[in-house]
N, C-alpha and C positions, 0 to 999 in steps of 0.2 A: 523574416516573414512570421507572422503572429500565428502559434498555433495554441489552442488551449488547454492546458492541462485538465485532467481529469477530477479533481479537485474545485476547479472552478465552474461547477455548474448549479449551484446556486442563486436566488436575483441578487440576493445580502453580495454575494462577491463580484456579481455583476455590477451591483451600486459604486461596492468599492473601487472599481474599476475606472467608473464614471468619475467618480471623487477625485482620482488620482491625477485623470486626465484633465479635470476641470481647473485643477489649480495650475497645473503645469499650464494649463493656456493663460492663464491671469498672471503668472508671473513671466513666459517669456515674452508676453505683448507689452509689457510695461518694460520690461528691461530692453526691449526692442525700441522701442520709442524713448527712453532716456538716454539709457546707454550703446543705443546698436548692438546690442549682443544676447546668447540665449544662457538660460543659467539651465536646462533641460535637455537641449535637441544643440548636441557638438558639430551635427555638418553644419547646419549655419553658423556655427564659428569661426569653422575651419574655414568656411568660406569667406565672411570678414573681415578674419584675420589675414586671408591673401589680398583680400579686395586697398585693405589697411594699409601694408606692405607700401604699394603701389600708390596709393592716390596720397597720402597722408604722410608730410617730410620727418625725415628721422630728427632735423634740427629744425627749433626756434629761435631765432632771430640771434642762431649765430650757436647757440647753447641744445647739449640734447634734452628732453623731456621724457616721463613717462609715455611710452607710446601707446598707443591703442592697441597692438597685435600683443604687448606683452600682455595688458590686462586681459585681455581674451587666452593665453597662454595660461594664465595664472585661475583663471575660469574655469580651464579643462582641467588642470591639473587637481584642483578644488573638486572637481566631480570625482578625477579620479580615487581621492581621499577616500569623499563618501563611499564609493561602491567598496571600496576595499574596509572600513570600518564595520559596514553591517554584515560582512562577508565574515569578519573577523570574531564579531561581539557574536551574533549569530550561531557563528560555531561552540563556543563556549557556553553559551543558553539559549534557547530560543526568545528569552525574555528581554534576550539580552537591547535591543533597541528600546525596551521600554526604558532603559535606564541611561542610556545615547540623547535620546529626542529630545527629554525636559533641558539637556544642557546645550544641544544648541540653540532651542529655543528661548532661553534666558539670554547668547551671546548675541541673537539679531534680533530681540525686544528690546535688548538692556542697551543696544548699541541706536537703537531709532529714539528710544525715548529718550535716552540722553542728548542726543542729535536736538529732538523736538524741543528738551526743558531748557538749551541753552538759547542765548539772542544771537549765536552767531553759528556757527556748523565746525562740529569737533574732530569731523575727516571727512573725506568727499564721498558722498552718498553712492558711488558706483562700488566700491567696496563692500556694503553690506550684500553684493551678488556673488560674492565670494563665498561665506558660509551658507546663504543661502544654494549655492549652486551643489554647498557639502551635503546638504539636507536631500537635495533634489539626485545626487547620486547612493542614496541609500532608498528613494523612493523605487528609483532603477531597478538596483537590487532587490528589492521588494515584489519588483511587479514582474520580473521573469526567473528568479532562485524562490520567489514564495507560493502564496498559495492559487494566484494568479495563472499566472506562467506565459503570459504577453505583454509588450512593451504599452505604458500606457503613456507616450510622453510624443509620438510620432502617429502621423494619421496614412502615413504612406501606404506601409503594408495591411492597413488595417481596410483603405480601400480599394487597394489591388485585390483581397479576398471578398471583400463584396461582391467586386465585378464577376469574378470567379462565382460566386455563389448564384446573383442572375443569369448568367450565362448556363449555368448546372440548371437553372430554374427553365430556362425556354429550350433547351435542346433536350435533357433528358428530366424534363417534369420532377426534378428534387423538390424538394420541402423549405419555403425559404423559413419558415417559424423554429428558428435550430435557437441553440443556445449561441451557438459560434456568431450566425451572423446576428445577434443580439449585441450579442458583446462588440463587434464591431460597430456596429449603428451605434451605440450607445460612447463610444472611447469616440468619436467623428464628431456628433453631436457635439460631446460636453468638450471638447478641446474646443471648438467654435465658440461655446456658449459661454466659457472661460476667457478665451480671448475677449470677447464684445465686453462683458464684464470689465476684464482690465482695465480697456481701453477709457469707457465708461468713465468709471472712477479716475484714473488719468486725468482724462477732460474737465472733469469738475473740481479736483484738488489744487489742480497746475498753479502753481504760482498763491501757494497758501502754505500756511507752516504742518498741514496736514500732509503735506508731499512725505514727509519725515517719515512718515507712519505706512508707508502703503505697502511692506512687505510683513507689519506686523501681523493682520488677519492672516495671509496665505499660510506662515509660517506656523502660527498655532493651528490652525485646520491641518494642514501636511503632517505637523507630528503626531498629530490625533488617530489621523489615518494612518499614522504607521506602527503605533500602538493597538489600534484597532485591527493590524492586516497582522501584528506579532501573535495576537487572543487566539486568532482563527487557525492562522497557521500550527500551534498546539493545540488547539481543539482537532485540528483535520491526522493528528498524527496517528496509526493505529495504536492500540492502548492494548497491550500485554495481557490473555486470556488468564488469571491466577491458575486456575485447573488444569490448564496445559503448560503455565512456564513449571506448574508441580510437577507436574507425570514426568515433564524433562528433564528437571532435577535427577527425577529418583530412579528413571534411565541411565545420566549420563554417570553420576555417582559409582554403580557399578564398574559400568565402563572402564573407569577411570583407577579404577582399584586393580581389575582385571589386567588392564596396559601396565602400570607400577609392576604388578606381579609377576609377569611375564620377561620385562627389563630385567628383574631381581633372579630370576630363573637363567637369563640366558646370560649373565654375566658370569655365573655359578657355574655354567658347564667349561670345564677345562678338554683342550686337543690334546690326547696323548701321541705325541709323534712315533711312528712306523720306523721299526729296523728295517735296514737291506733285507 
């Protein structure tokens, strides 16, 4: 369930919020409609991947193939990456995604445009949802470990708190003009508004050598935002008062002399042992 961090009560982070969610609908409605599957939201995978199982034979005309539940397999696993990558670089700097992002974004431009420059297709286009799916679990990460602190990639619980919030509005006269239910309205909307978009663009490239290209915008907008959500998230960290980490110096200093002194004194006292 989406609860807000304290941090996120800004529009700027609210925007960002929308951004995050906007692209994550423009990419899973495209990869919905090419490939049946979500490179964002893993219960719909998980559920394709059973629906897969079932309806879809393990053999072709005698021989196995790649299946579809492994690519979806290989999908999650792909997110799982991402979220563990920004969790990783993250700890190390917090800048540390600015120097993540430009290099998956060169590996799923450099892999479309290649795709696009040649007259025949250099691996099957369902693949480029694989790094992309890496990119989309470090937005994950981003949007409940950063300065966020709710999921902007699912619209469920976002409008299970609505309801909650109308309800709070006709029984006990709350306030709907909150930050919270902003941020819900807004992560609802632009996930819809993402999708129609995909879909959109979908319909009008289908069957054009531009098909090649349709994950290259989402992908530089996504690392942008995540370069943009890395700024914030070091801006929002509290900043060290000089004047009090000094006074605490020139307290603990003491301190610290005193403890040393003290060890050095009671090592020094010898027990002289008691006759009968």
């Amino acid at each position: 369930m989406p609860c807000l961090s304290a941090a996120a009560t800004s529009p700027r982070k609210i925007a960002l919020a929308g951004c995050f969610a906007f692209t994550a609908g423009y990419a899973d409605v495209v990869c919905l409609i090419r490939y049946k599957c979500f490179v964002s939201m893993m219960s719909g995978n998980l559920l394709e991947m059973g629906r897969s199982l079932i309806d879809e034979p393990l053999l072709q005309d005698g021989h196995l193939y790649f299946h579809h539940a492994a690519f979806i397999l290989g999908l999650i696993i792909c997110r799982m990456i991402g979220l563990f990558l920004r969790h990783k670089v993250q700890r190390c700097s917090l800048l540390g995604t600015v120097f993540v992002a430009p290099f998956l974004v060169l590996v799923v431009v450099g892999g479309e445009v290649a795709d696009y420059c040649t007259p025949y297709s250099l691996y099957s286009s369902q693949f480029g949802a694989w790094p992309l799916a890496v990119v989309f679990g470090m937005q994950a990460d981003a949007s409940m470990k950063g300065v966020l602190g709710v999921p902007t990639m699912m619209a469920t619980g976002h409008i299970q708190n609505l309801t909650y919030a109308l309800m709070a509005k006709f029984e006990e006269n709350r306030p709907l003009k909150t930050v919270k239910v902003g941020l819900h309205i807004t992560v609802i909307i632009c996930l819809c508004a993402g999708a129609i978009t995909g879909a959109t663009v979908n319909k009008y490239i289908a069957g054009t050598k531009f098909i090649d290209l349709q994950f290259t915008p989402v992908i530089v907008v996504l690392a942008s935002l995540l370069v943009i959500e890395s700024a914030l998230e070091v801006g929002s960290k509290p900043q060290p008062n000089p004047v009090v980490a000094a006074t605490t110096d020139s307290i603990r200093e003491p301190l610290a002399s005193l403890s040393l002194q003290d060890q050095d004194e009671s090592r020094s006292v010898h027990v002289t042992p008691q006759g009968p």
